[in-house]
C-alpha positions as CSV (number, residue, x, y, z in Angstrom):
1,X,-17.5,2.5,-7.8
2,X,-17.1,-1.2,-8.8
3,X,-19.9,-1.2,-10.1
4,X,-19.9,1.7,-12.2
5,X,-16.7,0.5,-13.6
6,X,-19.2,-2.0,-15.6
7,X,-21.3,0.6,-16.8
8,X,-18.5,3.2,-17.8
9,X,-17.3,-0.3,-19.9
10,X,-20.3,-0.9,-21.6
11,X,-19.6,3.1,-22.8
12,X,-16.4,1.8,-24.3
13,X,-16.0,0.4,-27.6
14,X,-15.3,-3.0,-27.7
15,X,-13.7,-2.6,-24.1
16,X,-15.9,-3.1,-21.2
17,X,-13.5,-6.1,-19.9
18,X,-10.2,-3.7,-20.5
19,X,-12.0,-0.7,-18.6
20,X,-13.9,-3.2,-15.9
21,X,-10.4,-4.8,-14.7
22,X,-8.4,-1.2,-14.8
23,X,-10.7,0.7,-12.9
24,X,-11.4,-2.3,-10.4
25,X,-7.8,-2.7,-9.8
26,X,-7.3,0.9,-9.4
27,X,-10.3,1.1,-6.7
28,X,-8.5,-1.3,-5.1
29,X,-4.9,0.4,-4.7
30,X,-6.7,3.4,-3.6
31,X,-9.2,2.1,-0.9
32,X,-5.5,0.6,0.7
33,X,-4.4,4.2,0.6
34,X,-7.2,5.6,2.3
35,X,-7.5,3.1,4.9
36,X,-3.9,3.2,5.8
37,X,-4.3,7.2,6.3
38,X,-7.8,7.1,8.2
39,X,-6.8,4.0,10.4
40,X,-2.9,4.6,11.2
41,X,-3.7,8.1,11.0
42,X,-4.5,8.8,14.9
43,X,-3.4,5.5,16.0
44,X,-0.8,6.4,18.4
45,X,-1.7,10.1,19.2
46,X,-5.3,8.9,20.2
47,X,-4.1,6.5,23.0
48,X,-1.8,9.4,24.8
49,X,-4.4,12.1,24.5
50,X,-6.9,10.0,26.1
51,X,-4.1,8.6,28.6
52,X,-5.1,4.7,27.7
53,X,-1.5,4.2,26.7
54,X,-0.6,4.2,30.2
55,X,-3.2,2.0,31.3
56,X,-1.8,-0.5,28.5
57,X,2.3,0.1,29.4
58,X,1.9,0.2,33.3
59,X,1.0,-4.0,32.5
60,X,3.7,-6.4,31.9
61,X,3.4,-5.3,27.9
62,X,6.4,-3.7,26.4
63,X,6.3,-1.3,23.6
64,X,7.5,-3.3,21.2
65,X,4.3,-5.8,21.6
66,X,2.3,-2.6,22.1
67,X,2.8,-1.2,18.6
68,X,3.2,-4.6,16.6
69,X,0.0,-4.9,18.3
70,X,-1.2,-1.7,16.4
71,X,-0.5,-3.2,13.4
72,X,-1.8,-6.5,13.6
73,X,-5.3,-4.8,14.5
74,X,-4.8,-2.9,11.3
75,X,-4.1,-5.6,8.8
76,X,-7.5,-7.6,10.7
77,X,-9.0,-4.7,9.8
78,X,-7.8,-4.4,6.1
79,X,-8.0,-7.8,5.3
80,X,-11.5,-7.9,5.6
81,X,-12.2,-5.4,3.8
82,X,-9.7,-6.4,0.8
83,X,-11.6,-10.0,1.1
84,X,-14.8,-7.8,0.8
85,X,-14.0,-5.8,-1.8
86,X,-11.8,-8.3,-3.7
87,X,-14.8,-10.9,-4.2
88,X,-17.1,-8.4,-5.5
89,X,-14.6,-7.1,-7.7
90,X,-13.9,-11.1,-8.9
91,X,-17.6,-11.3,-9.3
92,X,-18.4,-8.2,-11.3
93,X,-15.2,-9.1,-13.6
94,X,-16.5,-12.7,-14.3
95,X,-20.3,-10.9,-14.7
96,X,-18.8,-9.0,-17.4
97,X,-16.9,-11.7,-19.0
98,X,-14.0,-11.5,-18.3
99,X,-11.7,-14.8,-18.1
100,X,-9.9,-15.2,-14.7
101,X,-6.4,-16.2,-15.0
102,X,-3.5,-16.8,-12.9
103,X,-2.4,-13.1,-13.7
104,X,-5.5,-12.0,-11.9
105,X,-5.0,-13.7,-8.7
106,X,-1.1,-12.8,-8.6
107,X,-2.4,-9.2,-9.3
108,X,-5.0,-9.3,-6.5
109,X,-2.2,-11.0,-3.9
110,X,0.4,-8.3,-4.6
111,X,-2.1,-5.5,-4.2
112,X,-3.5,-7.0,-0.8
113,X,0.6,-7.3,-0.2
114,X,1.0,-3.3,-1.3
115,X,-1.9,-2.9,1.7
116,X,0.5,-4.7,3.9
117,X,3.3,-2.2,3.0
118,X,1.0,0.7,3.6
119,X,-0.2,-0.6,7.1
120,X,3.9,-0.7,8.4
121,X,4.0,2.9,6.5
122,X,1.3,4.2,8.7
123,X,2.3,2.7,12.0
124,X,6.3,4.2,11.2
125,X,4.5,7.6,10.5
126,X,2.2,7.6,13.4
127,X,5.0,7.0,16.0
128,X,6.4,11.1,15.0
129,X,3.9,13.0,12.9
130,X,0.3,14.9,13.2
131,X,-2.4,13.5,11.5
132,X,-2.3,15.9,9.2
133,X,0.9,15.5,8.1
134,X,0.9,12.0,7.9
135,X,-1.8,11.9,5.4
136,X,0.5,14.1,3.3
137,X,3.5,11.9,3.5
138,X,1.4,8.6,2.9
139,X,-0.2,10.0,-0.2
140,X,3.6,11.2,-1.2
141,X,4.7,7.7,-0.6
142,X,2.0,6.0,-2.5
143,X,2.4,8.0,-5.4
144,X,5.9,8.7,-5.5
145,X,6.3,5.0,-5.3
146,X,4.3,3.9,-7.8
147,X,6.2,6.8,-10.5
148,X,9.8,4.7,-9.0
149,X,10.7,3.7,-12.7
150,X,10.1,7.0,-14.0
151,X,12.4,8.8,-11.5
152,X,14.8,6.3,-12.5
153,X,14.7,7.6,-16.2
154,X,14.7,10.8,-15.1
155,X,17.7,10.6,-12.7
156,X,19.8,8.6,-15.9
157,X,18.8,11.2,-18.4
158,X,18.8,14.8,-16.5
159,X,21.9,16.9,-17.3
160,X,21.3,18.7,-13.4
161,X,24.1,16.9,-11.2
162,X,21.8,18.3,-8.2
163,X,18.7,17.1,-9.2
164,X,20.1,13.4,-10.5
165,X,21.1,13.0,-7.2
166,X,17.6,14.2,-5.3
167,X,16.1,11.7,-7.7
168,X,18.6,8.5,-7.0
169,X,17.5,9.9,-3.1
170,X,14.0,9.4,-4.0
171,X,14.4,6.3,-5.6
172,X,16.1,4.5,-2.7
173,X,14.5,6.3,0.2
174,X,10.9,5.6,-1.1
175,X,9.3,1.7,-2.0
176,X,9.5,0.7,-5.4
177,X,5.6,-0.1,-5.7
178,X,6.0,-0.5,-9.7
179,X,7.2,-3.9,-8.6
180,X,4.3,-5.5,-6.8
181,X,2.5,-4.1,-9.7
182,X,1.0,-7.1,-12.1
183,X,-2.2,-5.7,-12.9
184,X,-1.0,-4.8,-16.9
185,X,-0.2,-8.8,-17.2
186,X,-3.8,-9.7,-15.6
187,X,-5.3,-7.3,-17.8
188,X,-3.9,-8.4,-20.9
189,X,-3.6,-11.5,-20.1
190,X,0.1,-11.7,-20.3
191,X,2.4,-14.4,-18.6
192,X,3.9,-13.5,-15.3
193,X,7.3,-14.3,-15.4
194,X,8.4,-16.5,-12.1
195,X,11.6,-13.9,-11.4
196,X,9.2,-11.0,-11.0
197,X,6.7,-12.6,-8.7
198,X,10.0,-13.2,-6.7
199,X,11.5,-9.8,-6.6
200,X,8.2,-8.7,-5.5
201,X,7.8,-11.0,-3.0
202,X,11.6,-9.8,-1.7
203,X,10.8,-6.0,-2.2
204,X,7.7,-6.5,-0.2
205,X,9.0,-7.8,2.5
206,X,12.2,-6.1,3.2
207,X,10.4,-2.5,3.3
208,X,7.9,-4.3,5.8
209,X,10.5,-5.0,7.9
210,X,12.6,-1.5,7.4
211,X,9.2,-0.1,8.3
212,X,8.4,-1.7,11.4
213,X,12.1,-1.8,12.8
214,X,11.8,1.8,12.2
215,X,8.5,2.2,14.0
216,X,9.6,0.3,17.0
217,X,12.9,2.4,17.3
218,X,11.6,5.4,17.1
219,X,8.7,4.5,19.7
220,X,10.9,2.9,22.0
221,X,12.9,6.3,21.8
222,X,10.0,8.5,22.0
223,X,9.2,10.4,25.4
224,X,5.5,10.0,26.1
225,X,4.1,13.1,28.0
């Protein structure tokens, strides 16, 4: 798909670099989607179908350790892959010309960061839902969160008392993603103001946190048949 960003570029008049960087960054938001649902997925149901999780809590290991554990085998996992991915994309960009600039890289950590968010998602889910239902609720999340700003308008501007206050719920209950997103200032080569990388960098790591304390409670909580 990377690769096919550069030929659907050289389709595009007088924008190959434009349509090269959007569709490599959106390949990249999407692949952290996908693995978050097929690796967090069955994570937890797996182990007590197959009774392993019994093996594993029966040792000195509490379940705290346990499911942090979870999720430090997931990020190994994703950050591989992001590395993977994230090269080729770097080397298909600069193949097509386009000029690498600081924009780029704080796009690029911010995205690997919105894979981070997604992993403590999937972990939180996996302690309560079905796999099927927690693919639903990670797309919803991914999606919802990255239309934040909109509900925002909309919740300002709707004359509906009921439905400004189900948007304001969304709004709060849901990550902002819109602000780990820098891939507009990479693309168009636009300064990255030092504030924003900084309300990221807090946004990203409180809902990390939210998420995991969540997952823990509700595992710790959770009677295991």
């Amino acid at each position: 798909m990377i690769m096919l960003s550069s030929v659907l570029g050289g389709m595009a008049v007088g924008g190959m670099e434009r349509v090269v960087q959007s569709m490599g960054f959106w390949i990249l938001g999407m692949w952290g989607l996908i693995s978050a649902i097929y690796l967090g997925g069955n994570i937890i149901l797996r182990e007590i179908k197959e009774k392993t999780i019994y093996l594993i809590l029966s040792r000195p290991i509490s379940r705290t350790s346990f499911l942090l554990g979870k999720y430090l085998g997931i990020l190994m996992v994703m950050a591989t892959s992001y590395a993977t991915l994230s090269g080729f994309l770097l080397f298909v960009m600069f193949g097509c010309g386009v000029s690498i600039n600081s924009a780029h890289i704080w796009a690029l950590m911010f995205i690997f960061g919105e894979w981070l968010l997604l992993a403590a998602i999937t972990i939180c889910l996996a302690c309560f839902t079905t796999p099927l239902l927690h693919a639903f609720m990670m797309t919803g999340f991914y999606f919802i969160g990255h239309l934040s700003n909109i509900l925002r308008i909309y919740s300002a501007n709707s004359d509906e008392l009921w439905m400004t206050i189900a948007l304001k719920c969304l709004y709060i209950v849901i990550p902002n993603l819109e602000a780990l997103n820098f891939r507009s200032e990479a693309i168009y080569n636009e300064f990255v103001p030092f504030s924003l990388l900084i309300e990221g960098a807090g946004v990203l790591g409180l809902w990390i946190v939210l998420f995991l304390v969540a997952a823990v409670t509700i595992f710790n909580e959770r009677r295991i048949p």
